[in-house]
N, C-alpha and C positions, 0 to 999 in steps of 0.2 A: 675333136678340138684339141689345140696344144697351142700352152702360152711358151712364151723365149723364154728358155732353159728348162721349163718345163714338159715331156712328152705327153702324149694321150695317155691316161689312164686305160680305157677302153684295148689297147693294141697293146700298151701293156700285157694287159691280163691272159692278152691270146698266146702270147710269147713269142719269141724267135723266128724270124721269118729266114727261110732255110737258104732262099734263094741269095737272100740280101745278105745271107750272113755269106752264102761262097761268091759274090759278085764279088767283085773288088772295088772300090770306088773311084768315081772317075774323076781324072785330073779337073774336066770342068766344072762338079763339082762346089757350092759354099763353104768352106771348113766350117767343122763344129768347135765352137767355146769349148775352152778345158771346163767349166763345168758341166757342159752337157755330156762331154763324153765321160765325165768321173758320174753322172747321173748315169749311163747307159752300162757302164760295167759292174754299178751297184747292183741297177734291175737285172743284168745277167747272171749274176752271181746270187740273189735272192732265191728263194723256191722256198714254200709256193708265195706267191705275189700278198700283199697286207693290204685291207683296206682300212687305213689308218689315214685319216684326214690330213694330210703333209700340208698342203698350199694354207689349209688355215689354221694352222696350227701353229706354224715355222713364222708368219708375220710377226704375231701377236708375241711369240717369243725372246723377235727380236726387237720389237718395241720395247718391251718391258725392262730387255738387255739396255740396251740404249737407254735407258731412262735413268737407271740404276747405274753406270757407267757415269752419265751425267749429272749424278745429284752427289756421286763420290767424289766425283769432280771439281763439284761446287763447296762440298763442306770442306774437302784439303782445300779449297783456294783460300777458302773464309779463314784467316789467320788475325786471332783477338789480340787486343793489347790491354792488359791489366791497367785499372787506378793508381794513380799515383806513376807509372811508366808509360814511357814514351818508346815508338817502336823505330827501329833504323833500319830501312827498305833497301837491302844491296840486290841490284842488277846483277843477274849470274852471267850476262853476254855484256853487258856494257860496263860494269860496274861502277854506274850510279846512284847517290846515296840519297834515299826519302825520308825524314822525319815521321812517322804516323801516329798523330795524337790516343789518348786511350780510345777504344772503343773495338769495333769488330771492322776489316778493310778484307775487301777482294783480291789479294795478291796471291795466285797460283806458284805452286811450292815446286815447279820445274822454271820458273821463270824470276823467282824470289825466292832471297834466302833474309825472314826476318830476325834481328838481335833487339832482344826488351833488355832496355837501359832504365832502372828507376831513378826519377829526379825530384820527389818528394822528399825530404829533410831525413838525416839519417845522422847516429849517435855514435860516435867513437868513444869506447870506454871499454877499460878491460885490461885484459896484459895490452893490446895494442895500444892504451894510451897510458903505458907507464913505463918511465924512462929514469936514466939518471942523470941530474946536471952538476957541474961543479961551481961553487959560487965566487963571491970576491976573498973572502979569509980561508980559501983553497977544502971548503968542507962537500963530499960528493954527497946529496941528499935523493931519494929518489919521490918523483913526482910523479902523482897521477890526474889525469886530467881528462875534462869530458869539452868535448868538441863536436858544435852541428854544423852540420854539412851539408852540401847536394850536387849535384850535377846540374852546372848552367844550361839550359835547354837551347838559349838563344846559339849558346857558342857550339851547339852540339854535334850539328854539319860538320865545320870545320874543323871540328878538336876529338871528334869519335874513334878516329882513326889511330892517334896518341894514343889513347886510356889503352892502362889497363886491364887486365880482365877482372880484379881485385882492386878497384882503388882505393877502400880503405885501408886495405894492409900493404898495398906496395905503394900508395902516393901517399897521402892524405898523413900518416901516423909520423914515416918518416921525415917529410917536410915541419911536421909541428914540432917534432923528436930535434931537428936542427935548430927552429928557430926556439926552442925553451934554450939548448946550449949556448946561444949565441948573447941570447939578453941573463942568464940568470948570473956571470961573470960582474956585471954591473953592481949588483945586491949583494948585500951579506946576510948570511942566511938568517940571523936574530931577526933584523927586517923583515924578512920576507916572511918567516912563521907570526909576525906581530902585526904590520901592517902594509905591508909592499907585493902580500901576494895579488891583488887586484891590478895594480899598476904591473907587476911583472906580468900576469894573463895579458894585459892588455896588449904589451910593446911586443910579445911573443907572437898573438894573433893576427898585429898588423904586417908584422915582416910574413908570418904563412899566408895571409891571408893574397898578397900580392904573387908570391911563389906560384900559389894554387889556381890562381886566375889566369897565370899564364895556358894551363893544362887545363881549362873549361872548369873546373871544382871553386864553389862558390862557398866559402868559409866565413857563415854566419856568426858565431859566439861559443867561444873558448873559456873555461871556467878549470880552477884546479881545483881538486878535492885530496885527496889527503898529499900530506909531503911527510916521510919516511926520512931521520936523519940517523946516521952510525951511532950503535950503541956507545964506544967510547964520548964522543960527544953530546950525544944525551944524559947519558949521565953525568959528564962536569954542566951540559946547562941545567941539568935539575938539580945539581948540588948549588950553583949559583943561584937560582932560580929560589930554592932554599933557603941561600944565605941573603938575600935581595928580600924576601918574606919578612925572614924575621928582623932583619931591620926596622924593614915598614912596618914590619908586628910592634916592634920599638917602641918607633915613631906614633901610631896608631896609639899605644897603649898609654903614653907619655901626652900625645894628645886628649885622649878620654880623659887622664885624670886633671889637665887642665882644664878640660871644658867640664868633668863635675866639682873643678872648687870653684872654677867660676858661677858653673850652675847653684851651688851650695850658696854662694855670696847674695846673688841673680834671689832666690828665694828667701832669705833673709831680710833683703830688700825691700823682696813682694811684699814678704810679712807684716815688715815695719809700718809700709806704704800701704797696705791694709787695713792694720790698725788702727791708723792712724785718720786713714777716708772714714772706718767705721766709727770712730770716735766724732769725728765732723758732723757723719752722718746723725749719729744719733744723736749730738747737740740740736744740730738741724731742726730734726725731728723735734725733740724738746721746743725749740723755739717757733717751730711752726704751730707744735699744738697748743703751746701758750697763746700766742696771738690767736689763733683759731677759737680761744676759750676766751680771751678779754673780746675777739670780737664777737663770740657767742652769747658773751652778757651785757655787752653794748647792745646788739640786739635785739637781746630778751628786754631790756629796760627800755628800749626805744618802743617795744610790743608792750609791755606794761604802762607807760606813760600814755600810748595811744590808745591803751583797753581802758585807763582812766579815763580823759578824754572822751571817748566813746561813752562810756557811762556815765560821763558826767550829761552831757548832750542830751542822750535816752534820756535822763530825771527831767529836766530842764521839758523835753518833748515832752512826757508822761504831764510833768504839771502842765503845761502851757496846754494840752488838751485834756485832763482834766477840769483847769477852769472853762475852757469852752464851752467841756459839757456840760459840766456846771450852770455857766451864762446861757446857755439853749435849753437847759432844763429849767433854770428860771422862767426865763420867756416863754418857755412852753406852757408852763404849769400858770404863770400870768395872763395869757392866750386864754390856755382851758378855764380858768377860772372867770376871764372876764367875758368867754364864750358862755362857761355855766350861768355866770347872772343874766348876760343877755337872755340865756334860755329861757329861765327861770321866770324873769321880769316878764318877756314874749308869754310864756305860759300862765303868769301870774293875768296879765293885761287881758288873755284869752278867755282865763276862766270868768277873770272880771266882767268884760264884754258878756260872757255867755251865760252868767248870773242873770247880769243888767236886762239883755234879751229876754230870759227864760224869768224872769220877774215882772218887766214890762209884758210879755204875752200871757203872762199868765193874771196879772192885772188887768188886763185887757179881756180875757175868755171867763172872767171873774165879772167883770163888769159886764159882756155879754151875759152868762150864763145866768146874773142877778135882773138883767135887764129881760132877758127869757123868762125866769122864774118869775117874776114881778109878771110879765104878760100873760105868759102861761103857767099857772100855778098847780097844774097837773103834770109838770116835767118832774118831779121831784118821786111823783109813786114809781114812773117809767124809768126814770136814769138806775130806783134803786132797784126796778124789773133787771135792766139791765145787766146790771154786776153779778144780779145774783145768776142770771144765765144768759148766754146768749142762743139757747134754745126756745126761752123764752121768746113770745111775739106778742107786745101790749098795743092793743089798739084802742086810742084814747075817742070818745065821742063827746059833742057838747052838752050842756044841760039846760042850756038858755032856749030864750022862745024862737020864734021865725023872725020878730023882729029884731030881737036882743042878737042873734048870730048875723044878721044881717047888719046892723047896726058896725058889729067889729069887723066884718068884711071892710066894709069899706074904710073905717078908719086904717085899716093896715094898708088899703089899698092909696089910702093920701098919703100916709107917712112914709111910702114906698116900701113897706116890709112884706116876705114872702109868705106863702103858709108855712102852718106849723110844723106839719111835718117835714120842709125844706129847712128850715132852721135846726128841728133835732138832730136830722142828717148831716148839717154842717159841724154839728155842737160835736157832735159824735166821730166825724173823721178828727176833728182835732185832738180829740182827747187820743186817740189812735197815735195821732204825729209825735204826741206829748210822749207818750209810753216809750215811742220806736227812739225818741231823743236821749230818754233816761238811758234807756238801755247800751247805748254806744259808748 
């Protein structure tokens, strides 16, 4: 088997075939690829033959080549551009010019050549922003100045080409460098150390500011910081400067002592007018607490007149309900007294009554008890049986004949009287009632 450009391994290994090698080759013939024939003079020239895996060994290698080729390829093409810059894309066959904002761009570095421009704000200060200008009273002062800047981005196509490679020290210093010359002739330099250097920034930064805009530089805000004048001239302005002091030291001192004798007057014033409120005041005072004191005993007399009053009233009440009680204790005791005789009389009329009664019944049980006794003349041993016990039991019998007892039978029985011992039994509950009367 034998792949294009490849021979058999296998006829390899046998070697040189003797015949083929003294044949010659025939015009008719396929020509061999210059690689196979640089293959066939290698394996000629080897000995002895290698069995080292070529077909898969040589792919893989050259994959790997290629890949490696292509990713060196790819990181040189990847060409960054910093924050804050901006990248300018020149064509090396056309030379045309591309803007590329920050970031990482594909631009292969046989086919572009990238220039980073920064166009974020940048500060001129230094020796580069210190100059010397001459003013209006011919004094050369030197000035130093800070100035921000940048590069217009929109103009940058167009004006890239201009810049250059230095634009703060070849454009930017010298353009401000002219226009402080041009305005500081205007001012005199007392001015402008006192209060003109703002206004001189100003008229300085509009003239650079339009310079610089021609050449794509965008000339934010110019400010001066220190201004340096010749020692001769500093010293006559600090001897003036001096003599301008102590005037106003003069002036100043002349003024204090007028404004402490006026102050002096101003507090003697106060004093007086102090005084004078306190002296008010404290009649014032006096007079408020007088009235405050007559009206405190007006008052107090108005309170004593009315605590009379008041206790006169109270007496007047105390009597006026003393006699009442008085008048109600009369009536009462008039009441009770004339209630006691009623009693009295009631009780007196009672016992009367229950004399009269208990005299009448007993006149009465008197007149019975004689009227008994008179019939029956044997009640007198039994009544005195009685007293003497009520253990005692007297049983009275008659003494008369059959006829003589019969005889009173009957007369009791006309006269309608009961027997005798019905009558003792009455005689004797009474005397009972009589007892139970006494005793209540």
């Amino acid at each position: 088997m034998e792949l294009h450009g490849f021979p058999d391994t296998g006829r390899a290994a046998e070697g040189p075939d003797p015949a083929r090698r003294a044949s010659p080759p025939s015009t008719g013939a396929r020509p061999e690829s210059f690689f196979r024939r640089l293959l066939a003079k290698l394996r000629r020239r080897r000995s002895p033959p290698s069995g080292f895996p070529f077909r898969r060994t040589l792919i893989p290698l050259a994959i790997a080549l290629a890949a490696f080729v292509a990713y060196q390829f790819c990181e040189r093409s990847l060409r960054p551009v910093p924050p804050g810059s901006v990248g300018v894309a020149v064509n090396r066959f056309t030379g045309g010019l591309e803007v590329l904002p920050p970031g990482t761009h594909f631009r292969p570095r046989a086919l572009y050549q990238i220039h980073s421009v920064r166009i974020s704000d940048r500060l001129l200060s230094g020796p580069e922003g210190s100059f010397n200008v001459s003013t209006k009273d011919g004094v050369v002062a030197q000035v130093a100045i800070q100035a921000r800047w940048s590069v217009d981005r929109a103009r940058l196509h167009s004006k890239w080409a201009a810049l250059p490679p230095d634009p703060e020290r070849e454009l930017v210093a010298p353009v401000l460098a002219a226009a402080f010359r041009s305005a500081a002739p205007r001012y005199e330099v007392g001015r402008i150390v006192s209060e003109k250097r703002e206004e001189l920034a100003i008229v300085a930064a509009r003239q650079a500011r339009a310079r610089l805009a021609e050449s794509g530089i965008l000339l934010k805000e110019v400010l001066i910081g220190d201004l340096l004048l010749p020692a001769e001239y500093e010293r006559g302005r600090v001897a003036m400067v001096d003599e301008v002091q102590s005037t106003e030291r003069m002036d100043v001192t002349l003024k204090l002592k007028a404004k402490e004798v006026e102050r002096t007057r101003l507090e003697a014033e106060a004093v007086k007018a102090r005084q004078v409120k306190e002296a008010e005041a404290v009649a014032a005072r006096r007079l408020i607490a007088a009235r405050a004191e007559a009206d405190a005993m007006k008052f107090i007399l108005e309170q004593k007149e009315k605590e009379i009053r008041q206790r006169r009233l109270e007496a007047e009440a105390e009597k006026e309900s003393r006699v009442k009680r008085a008048q109600a204790e009369a009536t009462v005791t008039k009441i009770q007294a004339a209630a006691e005789a009623d009693r009295r009389k009631t009780i007196a009329d009672a016992e009367a009554y229950s004399i009269r009664t208990t005299s009448l019944a007993q006149f009465e049980n008197l007149e019975r008890e004689a009227e008994l006794v008179s019939a029956n003349p044997l009640l007198i041993p039994k009544t005195f049986a009685d007293r003497l016990s009520e253990n005692v039991q007297v049983i009275l019998t008659p003494t008369l004949g059959g006829e003589a007892f019969t005889d009173e039978v009957v007369k009791r029985a006309v006269r309608g009287e009961g027997p005798v011992e019905s009558r003792t039994r009455t005689a004797s509950n009474r005397r009972t009632a009589k007892k139970n009367t006494r005793t209540n």
